[in-house]
N, C-alpha and C positions, 0 to 999 in steps of 0.2 A: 726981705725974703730970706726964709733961713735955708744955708748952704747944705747940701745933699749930703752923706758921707757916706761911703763905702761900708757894712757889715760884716764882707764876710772876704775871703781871699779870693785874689783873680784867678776866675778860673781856667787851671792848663791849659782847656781847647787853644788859649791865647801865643803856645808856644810851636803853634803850624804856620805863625810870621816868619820868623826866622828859620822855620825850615823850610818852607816855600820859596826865601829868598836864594836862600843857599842852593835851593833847585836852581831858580834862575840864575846865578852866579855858574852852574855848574854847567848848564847848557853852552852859556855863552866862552867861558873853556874850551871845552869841547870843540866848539865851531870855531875854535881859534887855529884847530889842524886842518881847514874846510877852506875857509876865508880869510882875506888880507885884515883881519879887525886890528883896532889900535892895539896894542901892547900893555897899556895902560887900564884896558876897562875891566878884565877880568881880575885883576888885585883891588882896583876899586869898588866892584861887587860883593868881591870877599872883607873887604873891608867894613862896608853896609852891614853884612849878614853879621860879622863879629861885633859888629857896635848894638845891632838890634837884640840878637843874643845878652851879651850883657846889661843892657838894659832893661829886658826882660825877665833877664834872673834876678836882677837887682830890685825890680819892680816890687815878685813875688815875696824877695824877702821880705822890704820894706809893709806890705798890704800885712803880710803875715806877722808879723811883729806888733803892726798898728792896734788888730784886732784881736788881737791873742787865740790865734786860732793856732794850735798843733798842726806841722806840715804833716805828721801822720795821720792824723783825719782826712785830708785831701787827697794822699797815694792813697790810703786804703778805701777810698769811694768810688763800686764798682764799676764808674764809669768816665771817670775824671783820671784815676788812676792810672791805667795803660799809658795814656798822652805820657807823662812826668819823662818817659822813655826819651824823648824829644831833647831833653839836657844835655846827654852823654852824644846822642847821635851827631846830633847839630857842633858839638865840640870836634865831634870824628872830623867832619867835612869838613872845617874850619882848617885841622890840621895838616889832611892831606893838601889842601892847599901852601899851608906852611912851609912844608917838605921840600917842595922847591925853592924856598929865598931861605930858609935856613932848617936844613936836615934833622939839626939835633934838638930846637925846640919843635918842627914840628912833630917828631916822632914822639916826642918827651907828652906833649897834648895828648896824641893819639894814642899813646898806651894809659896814661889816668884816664882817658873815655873809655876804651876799652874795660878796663877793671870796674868803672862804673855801671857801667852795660853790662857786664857779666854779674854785677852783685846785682843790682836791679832786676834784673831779667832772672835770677834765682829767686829771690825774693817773691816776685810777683807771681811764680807762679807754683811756689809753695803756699801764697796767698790762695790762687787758683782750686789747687790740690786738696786742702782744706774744704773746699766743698762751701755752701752757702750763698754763690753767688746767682742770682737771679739770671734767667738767660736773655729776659728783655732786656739786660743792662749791658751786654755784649753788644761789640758795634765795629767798624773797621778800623777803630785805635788799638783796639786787638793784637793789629799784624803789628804793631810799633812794637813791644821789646822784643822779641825774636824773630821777625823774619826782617824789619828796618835795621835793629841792630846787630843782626846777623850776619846781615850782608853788606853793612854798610862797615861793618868792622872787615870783612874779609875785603874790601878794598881796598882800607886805609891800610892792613897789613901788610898786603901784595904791594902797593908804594911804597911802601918803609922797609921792603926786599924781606917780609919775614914772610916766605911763601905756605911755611905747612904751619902757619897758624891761621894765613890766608882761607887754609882749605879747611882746618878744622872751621872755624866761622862761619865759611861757607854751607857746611855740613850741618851746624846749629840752623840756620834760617833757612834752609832747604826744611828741616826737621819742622820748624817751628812753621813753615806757610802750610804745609802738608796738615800741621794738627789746627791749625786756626782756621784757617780756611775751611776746612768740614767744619767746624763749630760755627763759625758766623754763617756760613750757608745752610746750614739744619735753623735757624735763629730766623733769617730772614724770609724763609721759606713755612716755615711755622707760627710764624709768629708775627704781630699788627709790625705795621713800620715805624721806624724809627720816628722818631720826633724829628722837626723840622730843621734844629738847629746841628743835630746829626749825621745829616741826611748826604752833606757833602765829604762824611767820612768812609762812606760809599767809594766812592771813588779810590781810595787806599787800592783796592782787589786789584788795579792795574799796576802797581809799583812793583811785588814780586817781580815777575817775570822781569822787568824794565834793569832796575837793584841790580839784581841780582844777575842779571846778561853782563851787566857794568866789572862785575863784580871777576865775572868769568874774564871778562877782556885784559882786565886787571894783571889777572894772573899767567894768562895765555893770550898775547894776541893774535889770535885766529879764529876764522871760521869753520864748527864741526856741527858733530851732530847736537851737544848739548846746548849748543847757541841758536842752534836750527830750533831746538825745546823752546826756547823762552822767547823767538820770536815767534812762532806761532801763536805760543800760550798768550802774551802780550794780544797779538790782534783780535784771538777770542775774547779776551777778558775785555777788550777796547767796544770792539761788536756789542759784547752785553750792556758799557755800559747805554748803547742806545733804547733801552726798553727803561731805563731808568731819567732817559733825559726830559722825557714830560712831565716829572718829577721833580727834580731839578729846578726846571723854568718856572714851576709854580710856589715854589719855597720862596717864600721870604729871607730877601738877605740879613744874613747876620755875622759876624766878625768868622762865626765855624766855616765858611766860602772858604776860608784860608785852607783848609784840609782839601780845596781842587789843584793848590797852586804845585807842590812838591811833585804827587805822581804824574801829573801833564807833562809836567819838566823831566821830570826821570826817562817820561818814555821818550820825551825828546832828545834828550841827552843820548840817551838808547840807542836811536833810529839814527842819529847823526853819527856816532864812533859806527856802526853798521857800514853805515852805506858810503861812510868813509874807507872802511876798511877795504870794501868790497871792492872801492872803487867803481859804484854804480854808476852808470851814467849819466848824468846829469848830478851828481851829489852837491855839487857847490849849491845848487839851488835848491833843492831839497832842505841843505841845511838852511840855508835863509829864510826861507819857507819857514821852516819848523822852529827856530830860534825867533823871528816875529812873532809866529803865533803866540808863540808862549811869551813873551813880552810883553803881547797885547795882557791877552789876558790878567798878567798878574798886573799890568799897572790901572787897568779894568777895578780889580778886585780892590788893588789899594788906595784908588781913587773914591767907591764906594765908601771903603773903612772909615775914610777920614770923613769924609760926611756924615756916614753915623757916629762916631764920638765927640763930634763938633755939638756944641760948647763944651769947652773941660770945664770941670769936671764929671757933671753931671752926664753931659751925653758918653762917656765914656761908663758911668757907674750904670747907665741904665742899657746898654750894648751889653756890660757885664752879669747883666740881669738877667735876658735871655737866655746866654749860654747858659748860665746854674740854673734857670727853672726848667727846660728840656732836658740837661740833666737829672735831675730829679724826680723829672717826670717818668723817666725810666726806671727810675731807682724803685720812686712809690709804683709803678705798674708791676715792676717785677717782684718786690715783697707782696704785693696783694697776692701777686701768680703762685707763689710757695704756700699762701695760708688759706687758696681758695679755690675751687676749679675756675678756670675762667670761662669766662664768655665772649667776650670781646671780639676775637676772631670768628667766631658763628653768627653772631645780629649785624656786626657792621663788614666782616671780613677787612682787606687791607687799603689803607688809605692812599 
């Protein structure tokens, strides 16, 4: 039997493992101010996430090399693109974990993510600005270079004590949720649904508010009004996403699930420094509550994973298969959308 082989390069979607991990790494931090946890398990998280990460950037080289595909072909596909943002972030978090067992490399991390994230994040959206891009090809990887690394920079900042770049960061992903967020909501409101493999990039719309509450604690720990802001917003954005969860259940899984793992974590991460802070009552359990769930789920998700990529190589090329044909599904809907009126949304409305 002739052996299968990869065509084309793995596609990005594949780099919400290792940030999802890093969610759950960050959660279980967190609930380390809460509960008596071992000592040991939140550097061994961080360790996961930093091995998966390099393996994962290592991967894309390697695929891309194999096949001789230009890594500019794959940023500039407007759908694949956005995700690439995931590089620099997931180094951020890596870092601020650094910070603690050694200051000077973590910092050292956290500012080359940083300058990655900021040239990335110009780039792409000078790509944006340029005009051309279909709007069915927008989707919740959107919020990833400026409102993920917006505010996932102004955290790493605020730990590395450099407070008013903290807030200028802050300031960028405030900016950036504000202008994306109207753009994927005019998109999803206008326009057929995402593809199936997509669908859990949905989800993203809850990490803002979560982020970026982190982001505030970071820099001030207390509770005001602008934290009173993001946990509202958070519950709203949590609320809706119940009108999307029949959706959801009916999607076929596929490696893109990885895009539920990160903001579930976020907002747990969130709700636990909260009601720690607060000192609500009852928080110890709250966070155990919260810090399981999300457990559950992401060992749920990666329990899945492996089942679908089983046998390698093959089950692994044809999971990869998925994600790029819903990608491009979008791609070709949304070139059709520019050359054509559509109809799509009036025969069948949304799916």
């Amino acid at each position: 039997m002739r052996r299968r082989v990869a065509a084309e390069r793995i596609p990005l979607n594949t780099l919400a493992i290792p940030f999802g991990l890093a969610g759950i790494a960050d959660v279980w931090t967190f609930a380390g101010g809460a509960l008596p946890i071992p000592t040991w398990l939140p550097p061994v998280l961080w360790t996961v996430v930093a091995v998966s990460w390099v393996w994962l950037v290592v991967a894309h080289v390697v695929r891309g090399f194999l096949v001789r595909m230009p890594l500019r072909e794959q940023l500039r596909h407007p759908v694949q693109g956005p995700i690439a943002a995931l590089v620099p972030v997931v180094a951020m978090l890596v870092g601020i974990e650094a910070v603690e067992y050694s200051p000077v490399v973590g910092r050292v991390v956290i500012g080359l993510a940083m300058i990655t994230t900021a040239l990335y994040a110009g780039w792409f959206f000078g790509r944006v600005f340029t005009g051309g891009i279909a709007v069915d090809a927008v989707h919740g990887g959107y919020l990833l270079p400026s409102v993920a690394g917006g505010y996932i920079a102004s955290y790493a900042a605020a730990v590395s004590g450099w407070t008013g770049l903290a807030i200028g960061w802050f300031g960028f992903g405030t900016l950036g949720w504000v202008v994306t967020f109207s753009l994927l909501t005019a998109r999803l409101a206008l326009r057929p649904a995402l593809p199936d493999a997509l669908q859990p990039t949905l989800m993203i719309m809850i990490a803002p508010p979560a982020v970026g509450g982190l982001a505030l604690f970071a820099i001030d720990p207390s509770i005001g009004a602008a934290q009173e802001f993001m946990a509202v917003t958070l519950i709203v954005m949590l609320l809706a996403q119940l009108a999307l969860l029949p959706r959801y259940l009916k999607t076929t899984f596929t490696l893109g699930f990885w895009s539920f793992t990160f903001p579930c974590a976020a907002a747990a991460s969130y709700g636990i420094v909260w009601v720690t802070t607060a000192e609500v009552p009852g928080y110890q359990i709250i966070t155990l509550v919260l810090a399981t769930a999300i457990t559950s789920l992401v060992l749920v998700i990666a329990l899945r994973s492996l089942k679908l990529v089983l046998p390698v190589p093959a089950g692994v090329i044809a999971a990869e298969d998925v994600l790029a044909r819903d990608d491009d599904s979008s791609l070709r809907r949304g070139t059709a959308g520019l050359n054509a009126p559509s109809t799509e949304g009036t025969h069948h409305g949304r799916s």
